[in-house]
C-alpha positions in Angstrom: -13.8 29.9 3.2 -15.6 30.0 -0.2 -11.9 29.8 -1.7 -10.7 26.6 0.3 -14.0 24.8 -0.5 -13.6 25.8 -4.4 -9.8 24.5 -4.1 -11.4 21.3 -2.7 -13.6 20.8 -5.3 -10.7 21.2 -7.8 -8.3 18.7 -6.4 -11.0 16.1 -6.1 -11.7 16.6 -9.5 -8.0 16.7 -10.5 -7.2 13.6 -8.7 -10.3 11.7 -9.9 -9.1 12.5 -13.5 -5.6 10.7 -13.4 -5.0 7.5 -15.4 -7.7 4.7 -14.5 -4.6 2.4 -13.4 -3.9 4.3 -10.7 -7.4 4.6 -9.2 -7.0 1.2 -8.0 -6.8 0.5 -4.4 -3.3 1.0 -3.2 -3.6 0.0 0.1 -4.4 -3.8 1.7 -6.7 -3.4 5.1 -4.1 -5.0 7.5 -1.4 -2.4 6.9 -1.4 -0.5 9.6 0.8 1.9 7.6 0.3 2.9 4.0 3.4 3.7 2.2 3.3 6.5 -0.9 5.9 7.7 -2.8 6.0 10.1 -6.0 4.5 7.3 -7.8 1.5 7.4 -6.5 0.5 10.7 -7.2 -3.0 11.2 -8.7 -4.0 8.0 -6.9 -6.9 7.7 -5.4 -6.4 5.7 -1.9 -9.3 3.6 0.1 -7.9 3.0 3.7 -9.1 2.2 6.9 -10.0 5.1 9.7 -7.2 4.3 12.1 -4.2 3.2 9.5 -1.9 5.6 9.0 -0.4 7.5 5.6 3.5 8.2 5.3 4.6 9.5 2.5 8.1 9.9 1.4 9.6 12.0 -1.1 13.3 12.3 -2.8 14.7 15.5 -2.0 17.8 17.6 -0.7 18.0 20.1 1.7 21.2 21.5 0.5 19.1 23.4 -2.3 17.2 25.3 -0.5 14.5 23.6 -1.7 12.2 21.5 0.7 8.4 20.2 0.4 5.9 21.7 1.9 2.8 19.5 2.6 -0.8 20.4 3.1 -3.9 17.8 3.9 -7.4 18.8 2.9 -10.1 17.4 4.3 -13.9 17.9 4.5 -14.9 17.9 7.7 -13.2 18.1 10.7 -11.4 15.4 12.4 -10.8 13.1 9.7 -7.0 13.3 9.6 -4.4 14.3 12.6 -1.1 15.4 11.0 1.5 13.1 13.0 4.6 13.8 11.6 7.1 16.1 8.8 10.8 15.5 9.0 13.7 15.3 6.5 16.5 12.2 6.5 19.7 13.0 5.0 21.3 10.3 3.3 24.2 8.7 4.4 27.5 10.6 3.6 30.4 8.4 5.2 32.9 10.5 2.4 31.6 14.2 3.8 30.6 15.6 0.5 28.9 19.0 -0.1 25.3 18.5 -1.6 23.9 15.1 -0.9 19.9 14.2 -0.6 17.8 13.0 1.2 13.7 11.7 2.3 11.2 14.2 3.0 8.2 12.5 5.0 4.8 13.8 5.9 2.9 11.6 8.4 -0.5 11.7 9.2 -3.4 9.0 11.0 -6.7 8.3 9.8 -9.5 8.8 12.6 -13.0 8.3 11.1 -14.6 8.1 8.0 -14.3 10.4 4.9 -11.9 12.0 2.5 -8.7 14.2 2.9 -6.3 15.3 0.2 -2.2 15.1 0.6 -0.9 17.6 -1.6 2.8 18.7 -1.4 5.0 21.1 -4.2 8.9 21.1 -4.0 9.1 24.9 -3.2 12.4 27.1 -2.5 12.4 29.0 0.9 9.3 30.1 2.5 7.4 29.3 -0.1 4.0 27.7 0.5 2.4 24.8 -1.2 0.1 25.6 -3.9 -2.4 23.5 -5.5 -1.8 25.7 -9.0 1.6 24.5 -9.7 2.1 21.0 -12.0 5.6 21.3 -11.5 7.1 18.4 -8.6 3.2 18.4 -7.4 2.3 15.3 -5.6 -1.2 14.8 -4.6 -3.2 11.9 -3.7 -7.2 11.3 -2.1 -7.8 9.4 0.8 -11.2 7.5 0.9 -11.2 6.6 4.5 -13.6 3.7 5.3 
């Protein structure tokens, strides 16, 4: 437990230390879903409890690389996890190796603050809040 609430504390601090431009508000109050994309890491996001998040990521199954998402949160029952599916891209021609969209889902219930973080990992692997490479990671303040 002492581990998860240490790796909290980092990622807030992490995300709280990208450039100031992208602690601006990213997200209007009558969306009722919030679009992110691998620009947006590092951004600090205010939303409204009952919007919800999507976030979608370039990648390509045919790798054997995938993402792997994980949402922190401080106290229970901030965030529900709807969603986590891959879209291949069209391939009317058939070829080997084409991409795709990763996309995490997840709706805001109440108040408070949850962390998206996601790594482009190979098989099994599990995200991991230690590795810069292909990190994404962005703070919800949720109103």
């Amino acid at each position: 437990m002492k581990k998860y609430l240490l790796l909290i504390a980092m990622l807030l601090a992490a995300c709280g230390q990208k450039d100031a431009e992208k602690n601006a508000d990213v997200v209007a109050a009558s969306e009722d879903i919030v679009g992110l994309s691998a620009q947006d890491s590092g951004a600090i996001v205010t939303i409204k409890a009952g919007q919800e998040v999507e976030v979608e990521l370039e990648a390509n199954a045919t790798t054997g690389y995938s993402w792997q998402y994980i949402t922190y949160v401080k106290d229970d029952g901030v965030v529900e996890e709807v969603d986590e599916k891959y879209v291949a891209d069209e391939n009317p021609e058939g070829k080997v190796g084409v991409g795709g969209k990763s996309f995490y889902k997840i709706k805001t219930l109440k108040p408070g603050e949850a962390i998206i973080v996601a790594n482009y990992v190979r098989g099994e692997d599990e995200a991991n809040v230690d590795r810069e490479e292909n990190d994404f990671a962005v703070r919800l303040e949720i109103e």
